[in-house]
Backbone of each chain as ProteinMPNN parsed JSONL, in Angstrom:
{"seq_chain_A": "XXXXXXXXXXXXXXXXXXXXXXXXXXXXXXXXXXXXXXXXXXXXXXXXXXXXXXXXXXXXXXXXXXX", "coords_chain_A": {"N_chain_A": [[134.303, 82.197, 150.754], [137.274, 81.709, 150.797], [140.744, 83.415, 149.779], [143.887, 83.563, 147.5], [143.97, 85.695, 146.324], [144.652, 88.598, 146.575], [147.593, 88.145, 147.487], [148.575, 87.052, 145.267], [148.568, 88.959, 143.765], [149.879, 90.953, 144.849], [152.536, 90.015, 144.263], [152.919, 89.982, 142.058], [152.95, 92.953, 141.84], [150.66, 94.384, 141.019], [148.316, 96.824, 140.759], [144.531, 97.003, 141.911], [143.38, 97.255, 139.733], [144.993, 97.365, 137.624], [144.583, 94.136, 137.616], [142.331, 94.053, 137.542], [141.656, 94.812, 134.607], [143.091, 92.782, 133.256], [141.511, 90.636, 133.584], [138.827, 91.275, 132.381], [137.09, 92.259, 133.969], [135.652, 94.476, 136.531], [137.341, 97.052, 138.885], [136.054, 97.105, 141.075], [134.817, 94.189, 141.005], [137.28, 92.234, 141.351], [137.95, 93.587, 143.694], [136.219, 92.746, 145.518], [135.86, 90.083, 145.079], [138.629, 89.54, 146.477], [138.409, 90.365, 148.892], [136.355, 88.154, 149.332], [133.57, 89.012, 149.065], [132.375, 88.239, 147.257], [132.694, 85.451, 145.787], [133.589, 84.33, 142.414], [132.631, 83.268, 139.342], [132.695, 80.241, 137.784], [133.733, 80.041, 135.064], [134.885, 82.765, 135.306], [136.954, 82.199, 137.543], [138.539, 80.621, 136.195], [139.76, 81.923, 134.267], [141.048, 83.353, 136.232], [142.821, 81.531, 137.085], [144.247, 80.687, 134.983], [145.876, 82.853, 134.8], [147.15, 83.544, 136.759], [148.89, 81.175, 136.125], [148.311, 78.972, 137.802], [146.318, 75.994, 139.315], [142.843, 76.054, 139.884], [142.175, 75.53, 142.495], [144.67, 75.767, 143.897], [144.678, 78.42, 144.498], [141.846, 79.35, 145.527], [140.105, 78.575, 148.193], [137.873, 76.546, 149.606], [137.089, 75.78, 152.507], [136.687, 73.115, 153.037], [136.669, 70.44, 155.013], [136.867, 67.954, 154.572], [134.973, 66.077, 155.645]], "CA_chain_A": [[135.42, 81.385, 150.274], [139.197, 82.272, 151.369], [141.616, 82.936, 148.433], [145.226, 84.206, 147.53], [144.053, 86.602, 144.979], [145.353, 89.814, 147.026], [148.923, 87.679, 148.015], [149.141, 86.626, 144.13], [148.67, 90.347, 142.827], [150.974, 91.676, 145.201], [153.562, 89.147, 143.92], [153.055, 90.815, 140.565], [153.019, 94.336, 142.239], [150.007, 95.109, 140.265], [147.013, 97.449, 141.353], [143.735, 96.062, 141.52], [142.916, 98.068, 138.787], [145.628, 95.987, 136.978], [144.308, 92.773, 137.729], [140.857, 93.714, 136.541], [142.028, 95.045, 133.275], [143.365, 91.516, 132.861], [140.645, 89.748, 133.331], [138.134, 91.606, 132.001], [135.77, 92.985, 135.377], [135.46, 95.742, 136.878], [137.891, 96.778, 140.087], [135.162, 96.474, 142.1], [134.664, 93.253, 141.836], [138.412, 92.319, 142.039], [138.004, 93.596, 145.314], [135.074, 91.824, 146.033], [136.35, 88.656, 145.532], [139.939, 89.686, 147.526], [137.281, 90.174, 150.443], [135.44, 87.247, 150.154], [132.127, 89.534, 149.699], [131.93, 87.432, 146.24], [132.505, 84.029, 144.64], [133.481, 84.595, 141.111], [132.068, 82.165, 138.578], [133.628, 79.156, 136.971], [134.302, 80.479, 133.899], [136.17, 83.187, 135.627], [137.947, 81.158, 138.426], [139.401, 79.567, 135.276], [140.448, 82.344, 134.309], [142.299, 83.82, 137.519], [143.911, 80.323, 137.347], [145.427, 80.595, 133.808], [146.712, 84.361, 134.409], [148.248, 82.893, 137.829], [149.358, 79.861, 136.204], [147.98, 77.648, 139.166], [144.956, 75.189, 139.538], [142.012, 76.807, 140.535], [142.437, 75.41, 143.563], [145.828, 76.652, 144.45], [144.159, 80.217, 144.673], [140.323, 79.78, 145.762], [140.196, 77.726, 149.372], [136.56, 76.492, 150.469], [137.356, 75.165, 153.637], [136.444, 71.826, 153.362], [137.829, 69.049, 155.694], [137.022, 66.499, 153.952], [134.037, 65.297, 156.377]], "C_chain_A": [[136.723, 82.195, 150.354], [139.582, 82.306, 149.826], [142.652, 83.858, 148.765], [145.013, 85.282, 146.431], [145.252, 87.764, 145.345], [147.24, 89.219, 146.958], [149.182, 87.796, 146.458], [149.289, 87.914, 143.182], [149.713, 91.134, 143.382], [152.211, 91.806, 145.047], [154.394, 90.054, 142.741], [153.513, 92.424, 140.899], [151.85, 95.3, 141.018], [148.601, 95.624, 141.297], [145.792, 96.247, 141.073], [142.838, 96.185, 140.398], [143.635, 97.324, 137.789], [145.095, 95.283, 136.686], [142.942, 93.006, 136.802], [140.582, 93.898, 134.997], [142.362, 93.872, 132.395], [142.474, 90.52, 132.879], [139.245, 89.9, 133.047], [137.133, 91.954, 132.61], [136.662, 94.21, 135.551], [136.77, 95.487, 138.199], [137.297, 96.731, 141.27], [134.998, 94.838, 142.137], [135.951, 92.042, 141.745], [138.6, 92.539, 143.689], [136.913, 93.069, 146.346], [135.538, 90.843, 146.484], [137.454, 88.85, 146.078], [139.264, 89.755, 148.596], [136.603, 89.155, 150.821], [133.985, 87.458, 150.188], [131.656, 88.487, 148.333], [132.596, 86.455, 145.575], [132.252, 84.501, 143.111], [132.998, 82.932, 140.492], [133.132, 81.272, 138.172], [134.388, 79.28, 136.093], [135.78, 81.49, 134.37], [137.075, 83.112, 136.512], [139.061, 80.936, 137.65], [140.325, 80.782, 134.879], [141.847, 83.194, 135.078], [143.163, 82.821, 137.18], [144.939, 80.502, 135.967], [146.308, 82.143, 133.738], [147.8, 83.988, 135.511], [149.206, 81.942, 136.944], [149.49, 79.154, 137.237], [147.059, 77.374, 138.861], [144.658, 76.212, 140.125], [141.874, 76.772, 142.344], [143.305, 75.934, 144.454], [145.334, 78.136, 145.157], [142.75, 80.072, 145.719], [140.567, 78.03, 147.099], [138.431, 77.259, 149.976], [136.372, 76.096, 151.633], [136.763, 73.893, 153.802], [136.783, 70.583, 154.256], [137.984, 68.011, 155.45], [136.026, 65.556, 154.893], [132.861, 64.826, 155.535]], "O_chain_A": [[136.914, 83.312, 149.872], [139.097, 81.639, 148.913], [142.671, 84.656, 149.701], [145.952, 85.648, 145.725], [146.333, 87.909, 144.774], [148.057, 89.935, 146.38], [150.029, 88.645, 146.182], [149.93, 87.95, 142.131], [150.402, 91.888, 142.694], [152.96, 92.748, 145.306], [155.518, 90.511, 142.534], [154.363, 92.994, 140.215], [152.05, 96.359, 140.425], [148.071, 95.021, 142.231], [145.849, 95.185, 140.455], [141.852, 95.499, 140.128], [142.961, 96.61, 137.046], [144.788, 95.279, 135.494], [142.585, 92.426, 135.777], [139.688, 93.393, 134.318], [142.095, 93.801, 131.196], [142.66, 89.522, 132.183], [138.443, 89.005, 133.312], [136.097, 92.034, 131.95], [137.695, 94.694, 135.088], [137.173, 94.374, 138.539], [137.827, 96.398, 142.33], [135.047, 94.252, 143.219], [135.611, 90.905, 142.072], [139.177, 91.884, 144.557], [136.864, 93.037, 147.576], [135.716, 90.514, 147.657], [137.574, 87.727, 146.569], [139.672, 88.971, 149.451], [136.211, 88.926, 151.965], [133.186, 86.765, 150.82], [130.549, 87.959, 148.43], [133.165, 86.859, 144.561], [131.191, 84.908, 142.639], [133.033, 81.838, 141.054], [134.326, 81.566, 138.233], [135.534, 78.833, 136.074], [136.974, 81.331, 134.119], [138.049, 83.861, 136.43], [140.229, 80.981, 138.037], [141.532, 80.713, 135.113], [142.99, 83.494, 134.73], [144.326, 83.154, 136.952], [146.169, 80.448, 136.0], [147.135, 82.472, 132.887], [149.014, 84.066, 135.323], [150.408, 82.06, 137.182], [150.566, 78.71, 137.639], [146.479, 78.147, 138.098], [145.357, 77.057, 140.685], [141.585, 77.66, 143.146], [142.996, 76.452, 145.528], [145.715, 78.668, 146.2], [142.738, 80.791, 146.718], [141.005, 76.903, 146.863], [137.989, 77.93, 150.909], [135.171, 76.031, 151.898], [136.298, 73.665, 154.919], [137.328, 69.681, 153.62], [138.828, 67.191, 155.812], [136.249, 64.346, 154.91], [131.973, 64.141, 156.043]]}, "seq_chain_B": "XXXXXXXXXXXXXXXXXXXXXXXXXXXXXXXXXXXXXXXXXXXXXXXXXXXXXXXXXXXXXXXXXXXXXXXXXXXXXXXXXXXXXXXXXXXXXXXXXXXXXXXXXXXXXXXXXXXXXXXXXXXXXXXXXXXXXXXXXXXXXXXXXXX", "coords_chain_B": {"N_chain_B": [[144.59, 88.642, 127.408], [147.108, 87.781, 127.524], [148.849, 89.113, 127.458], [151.825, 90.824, 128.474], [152.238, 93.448, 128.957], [153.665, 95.667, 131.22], [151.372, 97.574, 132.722], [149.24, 96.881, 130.921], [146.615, 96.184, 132.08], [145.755, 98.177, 133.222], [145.591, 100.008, 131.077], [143.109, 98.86, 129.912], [141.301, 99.134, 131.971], [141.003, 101.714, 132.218], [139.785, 102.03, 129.555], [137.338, 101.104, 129.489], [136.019, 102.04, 131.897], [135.644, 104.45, 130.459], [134.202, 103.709, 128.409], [131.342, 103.319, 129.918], [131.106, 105.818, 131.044], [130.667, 107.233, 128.778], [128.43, 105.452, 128.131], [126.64, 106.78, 129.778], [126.297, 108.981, 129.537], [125.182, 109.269, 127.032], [122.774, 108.204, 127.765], [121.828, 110.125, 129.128], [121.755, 112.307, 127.389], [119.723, 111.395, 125.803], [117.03, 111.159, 127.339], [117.24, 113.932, 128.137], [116.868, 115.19, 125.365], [114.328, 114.095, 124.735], [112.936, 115.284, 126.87], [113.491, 118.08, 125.998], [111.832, 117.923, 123.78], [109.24, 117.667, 124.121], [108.567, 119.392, 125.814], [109.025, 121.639, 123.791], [107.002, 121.265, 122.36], [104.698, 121.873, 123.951], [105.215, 123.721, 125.874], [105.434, 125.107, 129.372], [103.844, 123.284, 130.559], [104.641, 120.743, 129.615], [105.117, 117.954, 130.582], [106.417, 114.287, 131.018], [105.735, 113.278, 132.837], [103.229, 114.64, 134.224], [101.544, 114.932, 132.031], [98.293, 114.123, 130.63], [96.718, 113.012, 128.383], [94.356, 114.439, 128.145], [94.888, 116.721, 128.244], [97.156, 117.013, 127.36], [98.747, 116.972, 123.475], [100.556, 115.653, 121.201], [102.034, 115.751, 118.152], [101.58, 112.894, 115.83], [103.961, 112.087, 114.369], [105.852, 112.937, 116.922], [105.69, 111.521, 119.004], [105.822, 108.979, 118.138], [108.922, 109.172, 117.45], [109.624, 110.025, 120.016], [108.977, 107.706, 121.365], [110.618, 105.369, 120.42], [112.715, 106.764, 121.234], [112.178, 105.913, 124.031], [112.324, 103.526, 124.331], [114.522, 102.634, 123.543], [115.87, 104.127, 125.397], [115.408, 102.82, 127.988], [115.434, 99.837, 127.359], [116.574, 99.126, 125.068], [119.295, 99.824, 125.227], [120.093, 99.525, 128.198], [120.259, 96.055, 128.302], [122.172, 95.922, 126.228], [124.28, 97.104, 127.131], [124.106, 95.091, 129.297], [125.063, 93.117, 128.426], [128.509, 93.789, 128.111], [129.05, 94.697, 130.789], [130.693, 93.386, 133.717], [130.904, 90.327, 135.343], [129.766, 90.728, 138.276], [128.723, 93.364, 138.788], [126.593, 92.733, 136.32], [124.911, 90.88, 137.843], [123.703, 92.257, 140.184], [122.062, 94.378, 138.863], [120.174, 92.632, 137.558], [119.57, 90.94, 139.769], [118.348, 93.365, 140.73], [116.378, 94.513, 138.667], [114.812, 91.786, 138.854], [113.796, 92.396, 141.637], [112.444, 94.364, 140.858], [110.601, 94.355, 139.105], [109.095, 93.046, 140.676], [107.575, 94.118, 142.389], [106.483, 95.518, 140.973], [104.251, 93.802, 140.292], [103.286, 93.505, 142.145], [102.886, 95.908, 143.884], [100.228, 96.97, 142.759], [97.732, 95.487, 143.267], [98.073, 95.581, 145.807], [97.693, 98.241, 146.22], [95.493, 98.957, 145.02], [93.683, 97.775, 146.118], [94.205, 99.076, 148.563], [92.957, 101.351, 148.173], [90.128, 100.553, 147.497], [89.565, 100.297, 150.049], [89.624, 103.278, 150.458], [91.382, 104.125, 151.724], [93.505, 105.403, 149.98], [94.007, 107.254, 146.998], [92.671, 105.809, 143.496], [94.64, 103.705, 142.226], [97.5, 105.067, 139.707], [99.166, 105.061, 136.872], [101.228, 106.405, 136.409], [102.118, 106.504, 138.8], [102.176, 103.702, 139.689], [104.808, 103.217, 137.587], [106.959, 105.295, 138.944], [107.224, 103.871, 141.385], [108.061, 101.082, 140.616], [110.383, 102.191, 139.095], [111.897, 103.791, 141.036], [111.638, 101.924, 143.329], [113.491, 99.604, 142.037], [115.826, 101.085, 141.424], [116.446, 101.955, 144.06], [116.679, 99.419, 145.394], [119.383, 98.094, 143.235], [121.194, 100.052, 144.218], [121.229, 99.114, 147.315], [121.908, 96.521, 146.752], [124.654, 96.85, 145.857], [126.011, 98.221, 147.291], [125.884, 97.084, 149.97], [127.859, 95.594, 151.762]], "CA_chain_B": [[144.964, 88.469, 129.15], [148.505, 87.038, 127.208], [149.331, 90.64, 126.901], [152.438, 91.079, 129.446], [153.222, 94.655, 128.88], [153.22, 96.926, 132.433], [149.618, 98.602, 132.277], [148.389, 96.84, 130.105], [145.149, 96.176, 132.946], [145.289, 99.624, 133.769], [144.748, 100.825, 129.969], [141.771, 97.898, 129.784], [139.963, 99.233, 133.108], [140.419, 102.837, 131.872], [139.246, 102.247, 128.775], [135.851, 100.08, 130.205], [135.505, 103.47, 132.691], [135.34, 105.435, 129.625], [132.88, 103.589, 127.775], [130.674, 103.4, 130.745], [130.81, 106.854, 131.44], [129.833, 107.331, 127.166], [127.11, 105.281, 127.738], [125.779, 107.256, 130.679], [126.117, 110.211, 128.829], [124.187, 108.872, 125.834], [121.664, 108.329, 128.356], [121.479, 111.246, 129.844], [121.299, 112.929, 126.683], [118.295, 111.107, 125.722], [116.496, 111.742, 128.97], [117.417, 115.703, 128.034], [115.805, 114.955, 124.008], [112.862, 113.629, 124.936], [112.319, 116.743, 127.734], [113.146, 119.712, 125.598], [110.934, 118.356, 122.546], [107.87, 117.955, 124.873], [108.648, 121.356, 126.502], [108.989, 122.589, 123.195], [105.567, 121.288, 121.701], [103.972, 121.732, 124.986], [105.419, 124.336, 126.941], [105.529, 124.824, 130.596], [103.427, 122.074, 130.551], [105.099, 119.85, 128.948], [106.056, 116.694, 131.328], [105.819, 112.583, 130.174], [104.778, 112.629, 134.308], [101.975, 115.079, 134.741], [100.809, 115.193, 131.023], [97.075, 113.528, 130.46], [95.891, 113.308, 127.008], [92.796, 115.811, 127.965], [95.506, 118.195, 128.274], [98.133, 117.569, 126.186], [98.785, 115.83, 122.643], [101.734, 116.131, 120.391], [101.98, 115.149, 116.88], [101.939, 111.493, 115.758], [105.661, 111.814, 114.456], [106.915, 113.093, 117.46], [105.26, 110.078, 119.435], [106.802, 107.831, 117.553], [110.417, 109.674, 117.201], [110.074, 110.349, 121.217], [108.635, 106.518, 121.507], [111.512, 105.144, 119.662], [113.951, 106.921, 122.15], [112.178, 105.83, 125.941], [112.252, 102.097, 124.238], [116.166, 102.648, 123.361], [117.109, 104.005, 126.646], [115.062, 101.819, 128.703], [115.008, 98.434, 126.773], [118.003, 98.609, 124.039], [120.05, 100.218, 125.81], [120.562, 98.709, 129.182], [120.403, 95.253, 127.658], [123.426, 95.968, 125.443], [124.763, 96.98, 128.711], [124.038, 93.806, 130.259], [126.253, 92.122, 127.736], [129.306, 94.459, 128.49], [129.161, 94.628, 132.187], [131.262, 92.265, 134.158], [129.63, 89.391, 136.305], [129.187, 91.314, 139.147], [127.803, 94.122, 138.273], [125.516, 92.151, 135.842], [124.35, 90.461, 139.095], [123.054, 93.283, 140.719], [121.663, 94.557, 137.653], [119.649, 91.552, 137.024], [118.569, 90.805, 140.637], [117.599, 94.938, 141.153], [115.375, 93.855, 137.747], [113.47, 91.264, 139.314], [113.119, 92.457, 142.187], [111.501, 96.047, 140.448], [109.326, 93.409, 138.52], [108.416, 92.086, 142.158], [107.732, 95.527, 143.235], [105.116, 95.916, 140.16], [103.416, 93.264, 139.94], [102.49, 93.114, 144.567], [101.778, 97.086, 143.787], [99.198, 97.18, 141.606], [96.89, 95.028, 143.878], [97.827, 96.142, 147.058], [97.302, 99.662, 146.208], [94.332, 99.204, 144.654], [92.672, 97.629, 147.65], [93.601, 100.274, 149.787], [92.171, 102.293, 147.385], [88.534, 100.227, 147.578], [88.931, 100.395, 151.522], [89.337, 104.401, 150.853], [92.694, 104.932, 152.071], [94.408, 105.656, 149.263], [93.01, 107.422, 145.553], [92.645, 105.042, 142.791], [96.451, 103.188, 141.358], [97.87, 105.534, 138.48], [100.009, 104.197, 135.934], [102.614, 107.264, 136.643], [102.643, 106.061, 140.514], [103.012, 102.508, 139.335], [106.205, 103.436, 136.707], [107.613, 105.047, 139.873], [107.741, 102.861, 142.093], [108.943, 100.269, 139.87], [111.8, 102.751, 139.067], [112.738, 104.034, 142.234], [112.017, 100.346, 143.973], [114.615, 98.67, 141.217], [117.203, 101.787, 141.139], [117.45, 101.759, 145.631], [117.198, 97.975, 145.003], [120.546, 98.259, 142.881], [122.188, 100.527, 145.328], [121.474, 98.073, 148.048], [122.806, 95.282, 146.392], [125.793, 97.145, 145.54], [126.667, 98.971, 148.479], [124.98, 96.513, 151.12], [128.806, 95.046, 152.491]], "C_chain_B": [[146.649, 87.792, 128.735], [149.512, 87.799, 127.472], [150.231, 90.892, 128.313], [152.834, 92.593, 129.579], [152.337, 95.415, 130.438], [152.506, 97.963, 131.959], [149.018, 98.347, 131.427], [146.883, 96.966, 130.647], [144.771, 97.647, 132.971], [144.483, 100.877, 132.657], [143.218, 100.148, 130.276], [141.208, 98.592, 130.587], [139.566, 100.777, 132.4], [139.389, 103.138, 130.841], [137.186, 101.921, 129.125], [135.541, 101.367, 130.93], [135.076, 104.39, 131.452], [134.143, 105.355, 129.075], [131.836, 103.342, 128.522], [129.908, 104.367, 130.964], [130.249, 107.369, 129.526], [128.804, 106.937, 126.927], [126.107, 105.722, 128.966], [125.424, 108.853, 130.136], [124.965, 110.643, 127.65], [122.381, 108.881, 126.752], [121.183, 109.754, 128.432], [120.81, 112.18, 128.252], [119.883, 112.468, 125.926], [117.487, 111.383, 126.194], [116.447, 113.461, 127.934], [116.75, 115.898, 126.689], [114.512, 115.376, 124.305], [112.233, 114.458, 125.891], [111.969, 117.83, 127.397], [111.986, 118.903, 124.59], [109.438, 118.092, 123.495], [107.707, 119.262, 125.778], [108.546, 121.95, 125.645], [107.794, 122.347, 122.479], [104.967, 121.312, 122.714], [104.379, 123.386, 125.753], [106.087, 124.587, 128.468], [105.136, 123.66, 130.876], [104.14, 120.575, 130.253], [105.983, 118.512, 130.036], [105.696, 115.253, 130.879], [105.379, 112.403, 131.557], [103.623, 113.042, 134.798], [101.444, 115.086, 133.52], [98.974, 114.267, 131.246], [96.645, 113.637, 129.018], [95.027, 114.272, 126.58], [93.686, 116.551, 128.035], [96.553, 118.128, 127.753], [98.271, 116.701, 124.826], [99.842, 116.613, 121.997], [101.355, 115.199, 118.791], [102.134, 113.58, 116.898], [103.645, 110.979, 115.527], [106.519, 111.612, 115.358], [106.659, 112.555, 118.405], [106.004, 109.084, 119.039], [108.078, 107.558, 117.703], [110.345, 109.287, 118.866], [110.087, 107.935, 121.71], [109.725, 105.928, 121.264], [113.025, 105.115, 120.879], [113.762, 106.443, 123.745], [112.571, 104.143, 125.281], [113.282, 101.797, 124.115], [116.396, 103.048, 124.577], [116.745, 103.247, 128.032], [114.657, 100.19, 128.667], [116.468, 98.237, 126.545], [119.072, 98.567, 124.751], [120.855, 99.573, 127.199], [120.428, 97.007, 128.778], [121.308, 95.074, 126.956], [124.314, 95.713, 126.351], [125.019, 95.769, 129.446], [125.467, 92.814, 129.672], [127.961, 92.616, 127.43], [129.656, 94.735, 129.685], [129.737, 93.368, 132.597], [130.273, 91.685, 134.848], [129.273, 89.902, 137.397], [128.528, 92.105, 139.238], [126.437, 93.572, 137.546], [124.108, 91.563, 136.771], [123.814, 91.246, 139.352], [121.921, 94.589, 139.634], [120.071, 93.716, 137.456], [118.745, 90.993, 137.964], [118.079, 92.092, 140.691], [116.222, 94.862, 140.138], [113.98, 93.286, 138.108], [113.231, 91.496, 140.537], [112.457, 94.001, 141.953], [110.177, 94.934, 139.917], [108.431, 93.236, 139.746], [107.46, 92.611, 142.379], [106.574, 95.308, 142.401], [104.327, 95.139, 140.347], [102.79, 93.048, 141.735], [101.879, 94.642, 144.177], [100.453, 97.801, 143.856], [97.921, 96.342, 142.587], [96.667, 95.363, 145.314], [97.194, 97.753, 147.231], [95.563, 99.568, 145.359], [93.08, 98.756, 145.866], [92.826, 98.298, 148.818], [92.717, 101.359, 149.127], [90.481, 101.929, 147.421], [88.476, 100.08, 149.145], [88.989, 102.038, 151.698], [90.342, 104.776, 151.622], [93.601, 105.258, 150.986], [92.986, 106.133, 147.803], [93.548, 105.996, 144.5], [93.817, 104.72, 142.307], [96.3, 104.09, 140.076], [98.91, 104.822, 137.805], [101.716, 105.418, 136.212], [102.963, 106.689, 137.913], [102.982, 104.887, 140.15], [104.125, 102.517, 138.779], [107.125, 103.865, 138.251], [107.661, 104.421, 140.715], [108.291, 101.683, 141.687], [110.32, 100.885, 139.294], [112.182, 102.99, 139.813], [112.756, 102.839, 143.023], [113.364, 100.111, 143.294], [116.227, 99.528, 141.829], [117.69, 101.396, 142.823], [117.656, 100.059, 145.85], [118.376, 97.567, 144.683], [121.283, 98.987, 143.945], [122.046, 99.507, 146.613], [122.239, 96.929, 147.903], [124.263, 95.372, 145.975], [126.915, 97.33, 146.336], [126.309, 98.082, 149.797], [126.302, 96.108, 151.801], [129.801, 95.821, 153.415]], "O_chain_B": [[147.329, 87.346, 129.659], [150.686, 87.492, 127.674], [149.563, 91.154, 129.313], [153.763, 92.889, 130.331], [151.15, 95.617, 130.695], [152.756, 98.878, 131.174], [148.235, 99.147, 130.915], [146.021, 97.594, 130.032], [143.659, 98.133, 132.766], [143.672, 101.792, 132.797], [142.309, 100.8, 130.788], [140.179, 98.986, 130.038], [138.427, 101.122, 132.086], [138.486, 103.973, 130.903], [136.18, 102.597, 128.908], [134.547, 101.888, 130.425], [134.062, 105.071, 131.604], [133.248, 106.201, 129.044], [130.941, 103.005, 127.747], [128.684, 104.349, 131.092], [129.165, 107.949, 129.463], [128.063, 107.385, 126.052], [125.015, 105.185, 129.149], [124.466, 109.589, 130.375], [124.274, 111.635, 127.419], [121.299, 109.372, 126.43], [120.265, 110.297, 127.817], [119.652, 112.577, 128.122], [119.078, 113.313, 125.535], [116.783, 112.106, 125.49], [115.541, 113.814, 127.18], [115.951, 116.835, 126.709], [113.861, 116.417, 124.214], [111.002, 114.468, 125.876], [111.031, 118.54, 127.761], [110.93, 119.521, 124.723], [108.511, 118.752, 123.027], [106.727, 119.845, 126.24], [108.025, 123.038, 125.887], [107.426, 123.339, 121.849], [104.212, 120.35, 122.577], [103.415, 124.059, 126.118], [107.251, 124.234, 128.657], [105.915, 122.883, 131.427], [103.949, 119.514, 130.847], [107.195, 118.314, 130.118], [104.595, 115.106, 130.348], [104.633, 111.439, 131.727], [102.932, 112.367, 135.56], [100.272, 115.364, 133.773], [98.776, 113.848, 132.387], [96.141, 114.716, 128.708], [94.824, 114.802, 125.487], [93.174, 117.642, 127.784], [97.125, 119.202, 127.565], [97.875, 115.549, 125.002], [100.051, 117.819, 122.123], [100.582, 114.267, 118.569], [102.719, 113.017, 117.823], [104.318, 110.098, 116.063], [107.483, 110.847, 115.33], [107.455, 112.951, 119.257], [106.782, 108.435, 119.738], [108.574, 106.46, 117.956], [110.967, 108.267, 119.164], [110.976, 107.217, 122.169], [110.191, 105.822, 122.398], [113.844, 104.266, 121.231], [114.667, 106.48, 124.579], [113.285, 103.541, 126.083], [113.509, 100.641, 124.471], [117.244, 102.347, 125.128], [117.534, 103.083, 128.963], [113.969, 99.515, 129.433], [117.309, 97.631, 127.209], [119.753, 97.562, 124.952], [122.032, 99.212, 127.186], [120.848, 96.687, 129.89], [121.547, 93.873, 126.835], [124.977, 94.692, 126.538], [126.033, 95.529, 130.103], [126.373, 92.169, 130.199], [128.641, 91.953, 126.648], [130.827, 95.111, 129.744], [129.423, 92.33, 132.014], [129.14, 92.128, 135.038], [128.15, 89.493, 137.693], [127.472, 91.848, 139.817], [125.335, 93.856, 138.015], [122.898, 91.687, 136.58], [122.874, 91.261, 138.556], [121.197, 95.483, 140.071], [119.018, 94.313, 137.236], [117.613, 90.603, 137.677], [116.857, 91.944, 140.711], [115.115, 95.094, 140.624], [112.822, 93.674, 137.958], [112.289, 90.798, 140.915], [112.028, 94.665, 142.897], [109.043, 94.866, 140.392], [107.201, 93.293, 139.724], [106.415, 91.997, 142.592], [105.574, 94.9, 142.991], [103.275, 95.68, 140.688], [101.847, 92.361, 142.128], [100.658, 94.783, 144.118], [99.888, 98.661, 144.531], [96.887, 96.986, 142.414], [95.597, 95.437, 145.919], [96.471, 98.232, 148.104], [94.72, 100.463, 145.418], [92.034, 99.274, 146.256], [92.087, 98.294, 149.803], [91.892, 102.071, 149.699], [89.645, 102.832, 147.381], [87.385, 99.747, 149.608], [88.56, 102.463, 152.771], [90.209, 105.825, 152.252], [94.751, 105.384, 151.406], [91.836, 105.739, 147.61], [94.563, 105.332, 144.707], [94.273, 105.718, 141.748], [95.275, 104.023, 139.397], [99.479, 103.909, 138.403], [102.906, 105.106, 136.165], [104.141, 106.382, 138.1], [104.2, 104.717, 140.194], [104.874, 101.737, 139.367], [107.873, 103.015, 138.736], [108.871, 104.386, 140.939], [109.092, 101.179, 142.474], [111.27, 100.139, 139.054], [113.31, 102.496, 139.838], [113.858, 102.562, 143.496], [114.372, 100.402, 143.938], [117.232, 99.049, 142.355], [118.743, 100.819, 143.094], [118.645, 99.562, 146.388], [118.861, 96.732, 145.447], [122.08, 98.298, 144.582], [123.157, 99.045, 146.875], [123.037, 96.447, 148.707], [124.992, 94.401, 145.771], [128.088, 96.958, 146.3], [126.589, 98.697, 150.826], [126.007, 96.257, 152.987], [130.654, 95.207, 154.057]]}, "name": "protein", "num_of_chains": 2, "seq": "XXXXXXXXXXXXXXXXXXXXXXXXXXXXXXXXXXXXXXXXXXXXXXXXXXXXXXXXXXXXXXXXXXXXXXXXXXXXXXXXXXXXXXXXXXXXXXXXXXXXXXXXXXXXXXXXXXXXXXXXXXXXXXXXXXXXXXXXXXXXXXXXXXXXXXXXXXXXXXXXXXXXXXXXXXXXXXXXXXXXXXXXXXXXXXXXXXXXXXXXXXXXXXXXXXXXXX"}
């Protein structure tokens, strides 16, 4: 699954060490999910979305086309 | 996560590194307990991997006391853990788990029937523990490091 995590932290100008401090993981898997190697959960989707302030969507892309 | 002050993440991760590395320490020092006091009622001898009952016994107390501490750093302990670890980590954690479980319970039958075709000596309970520990632990490093 594609996402803007990396674009939306860079915004901030925070490490990814930052980011994970904020949302309570590790910076491993911060950089997991900026890679794509992992799909974070629901729970914490939700949260990326309320630290962004965007829909979950805005951030996390599944490529769907709508077929 | 309301908390806007610059670094605030950076205290949070350090702090989470710290207590990580406190509770690997705790380990460790358990591990190092439970070695010297069977070295020191035992000796040279003294290992929880080559011991045998015909050749060694320790007091009932210090059975208990030592008992007490393998069930805390291999039960309590990582289990606490579990509920302090982020979701990813937990993951890998959790599958490395079952698949050590996997590991024991295919073992124990396969090895014993090479053992009644005479390629192998009879399944020990020390060879079973390791391989259910070293399966699980390169299990975890696979699942960690595998990308």
């Amino acid at each position: 699954m594609k996402n803007r995590l990396k674009v939306l932290r860079a915004e901030r100008d925070w490490s990814q060490a930052e980011l994970a401090g904020r949302l309570d993981v590790s910076r491993q898997a911060v950089n997991a999910i900026e890679t794509g190697k992992y799909d974070p959960s629901l729970p914490l989707a939700f949260k990326i979305g309320r630290l962004f302030s965007q829909p979950i969507e805005e951030i996390f892309d599944d490529e769907f086309d709508g077929e | 996560m309301t908390d806007q002050r610059p670094g605030y993440g950076e205290e949070k991760e350090k702090a989470s590194k710290r207590q990580f590395n406190n509770a690997l320490a705790i380990s460790a020092i358990i591990g190092i307990i439970i070695a010297a006091a069977l070295k020191y009622a035992q000796g040279d001898s003294g290992s929880i991997f080559t011991a045998s009952p015909d050749t060694m016994s320790i007091s009932p107390a210090l059975a208990i006391g030592l008992t007490i501490l393998v069930l805390a750093g291999f039960i309590v302990f990582p289990v606490l853990g579990l509920f302090r670890m982020d979701e990813l980590e937990r993951g890998h954690n959790v599958n490395a788990s079952a698949l050590a479980g996997l590991y024991g319970i295919t073992a124990f039958p396969a090895w014993h029937l090479l053992s009644l075709g005479g390629l192998l000596p009879a399944p020990t309970a020390v060879g079973l523990f390791l391989i259910i520990f070293c399966g699980g632990f390169l299990s975890y490093l696979f699942l960690k490091y595998r990308h």
